[in-house]
C-alpha positions in Angstrom: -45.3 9.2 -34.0 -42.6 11.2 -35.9 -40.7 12.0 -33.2 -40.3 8.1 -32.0 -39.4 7.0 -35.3 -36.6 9.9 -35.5 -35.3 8.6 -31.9 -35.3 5.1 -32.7 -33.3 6.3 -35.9 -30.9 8.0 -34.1 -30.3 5.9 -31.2 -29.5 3.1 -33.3 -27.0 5.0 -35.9 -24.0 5.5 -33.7 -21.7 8.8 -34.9 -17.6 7.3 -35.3 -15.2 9.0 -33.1 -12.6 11.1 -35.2 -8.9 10.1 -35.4 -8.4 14.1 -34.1 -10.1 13.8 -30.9 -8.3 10.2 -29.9 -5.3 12.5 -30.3 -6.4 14.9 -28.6 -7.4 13.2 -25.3 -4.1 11.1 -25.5 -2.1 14.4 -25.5 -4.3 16.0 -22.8 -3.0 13.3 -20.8 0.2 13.4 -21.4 0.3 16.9 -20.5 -1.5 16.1 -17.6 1.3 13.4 -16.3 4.0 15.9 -16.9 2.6 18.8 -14.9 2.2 16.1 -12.2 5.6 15.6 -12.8 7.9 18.8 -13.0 5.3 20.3 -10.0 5.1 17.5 -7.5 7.4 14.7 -8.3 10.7 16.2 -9.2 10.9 17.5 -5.8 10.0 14.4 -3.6 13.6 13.0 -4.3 15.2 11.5 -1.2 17.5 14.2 -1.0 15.8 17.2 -0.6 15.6 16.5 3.1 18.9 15.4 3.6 20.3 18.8 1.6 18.6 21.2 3.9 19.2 19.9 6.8 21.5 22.0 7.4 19.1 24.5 7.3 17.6 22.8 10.6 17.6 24.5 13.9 19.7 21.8 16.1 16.8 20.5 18.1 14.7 19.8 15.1 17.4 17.4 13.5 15.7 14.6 14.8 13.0 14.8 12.3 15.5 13.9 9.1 15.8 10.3 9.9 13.8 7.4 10.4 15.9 6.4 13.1 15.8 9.9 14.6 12.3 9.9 15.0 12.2 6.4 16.3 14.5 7.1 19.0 12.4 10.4 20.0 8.9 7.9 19.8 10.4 5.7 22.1 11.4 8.4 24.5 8.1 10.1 24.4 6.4 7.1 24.9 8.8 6.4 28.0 8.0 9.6 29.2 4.0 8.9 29.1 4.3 5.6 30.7 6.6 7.2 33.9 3.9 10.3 34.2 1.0 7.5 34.1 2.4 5.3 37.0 4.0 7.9 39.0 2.6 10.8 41.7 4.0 14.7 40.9 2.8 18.3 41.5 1.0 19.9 38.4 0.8 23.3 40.3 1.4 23.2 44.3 0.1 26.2 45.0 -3.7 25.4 43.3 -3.4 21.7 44.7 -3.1 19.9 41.9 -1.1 16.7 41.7 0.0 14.2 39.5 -1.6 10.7 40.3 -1.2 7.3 38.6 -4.1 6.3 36.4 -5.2 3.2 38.6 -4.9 5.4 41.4 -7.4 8.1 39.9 -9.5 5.6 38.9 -10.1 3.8 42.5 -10.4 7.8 43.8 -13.2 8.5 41.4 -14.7 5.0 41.8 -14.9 5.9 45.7 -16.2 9.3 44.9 -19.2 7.9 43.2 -20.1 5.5 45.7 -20.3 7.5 48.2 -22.8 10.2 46.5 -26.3 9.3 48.1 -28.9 8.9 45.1 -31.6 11.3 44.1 -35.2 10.9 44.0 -35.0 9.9 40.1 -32.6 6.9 41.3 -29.7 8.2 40.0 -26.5 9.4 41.6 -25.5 13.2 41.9 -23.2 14.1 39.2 -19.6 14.5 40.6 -18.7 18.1 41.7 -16.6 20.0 39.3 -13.4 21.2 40.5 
């Protein structure tokens, strides 16, 4: 019975918080914010980019606009879209050629259909090539 009637004395006498450790909390942060500061923000300034570009190796300069890498988005996906919807050799002398993608799909559609199903009612799995 001593020891609950210590607790409940102690839990109900709350200890003040000393004007020193406020302080010192609010100048831990503030320390805090200016590391953040001098190490990360000071060098995000819009410039940094723009005063090493000439640093850049000329077929990177693309990269230092917004504009720059818009018009090389575009491009690329301009590219993908002609290699989806057009036929090209990958390497003539193993056989394999570009196709576009509805194409494939009807070839491999075909494929499967034609596959005569096992005993366990499924088809064969299509060959590896």
């Amino acid at each position: 019975m001593s020891d609950s009637s210590t607790m409940n004395s102690t839990r109900g006498s709350a200890r003040p918080v000393s004007f020193f450790s406020v302080v010192a909390v609010f100048v831990g942060f503030a320390f805090f914010l200016l590391m953040v500061y001098f190490v990360y923000l000071r060098h995000q300034g819009g410039n940094s980019v723009q005063s090493s570009a000439e640093n850049i190796p000329k077929d990177q300069v693309w990269k230092t606009t917004a504009q720059g890498r818009k018009a090389y988005l575009t491009e690329l996906k301009d590219k993908h879209q002609h290699q989806l919807a057009t036929y090209a050799w990958i390497d003539q002398a193993k056989g394999v050629m570009q196709l576009p993608i509805d194409r494939a799909m009807e070839l491999t559609v075909q494929e499967i259909n034609a596959q005569k199903p096992t005993p366990g009612g499924k088809a064969a799995s299509v060959p590896s090539r």
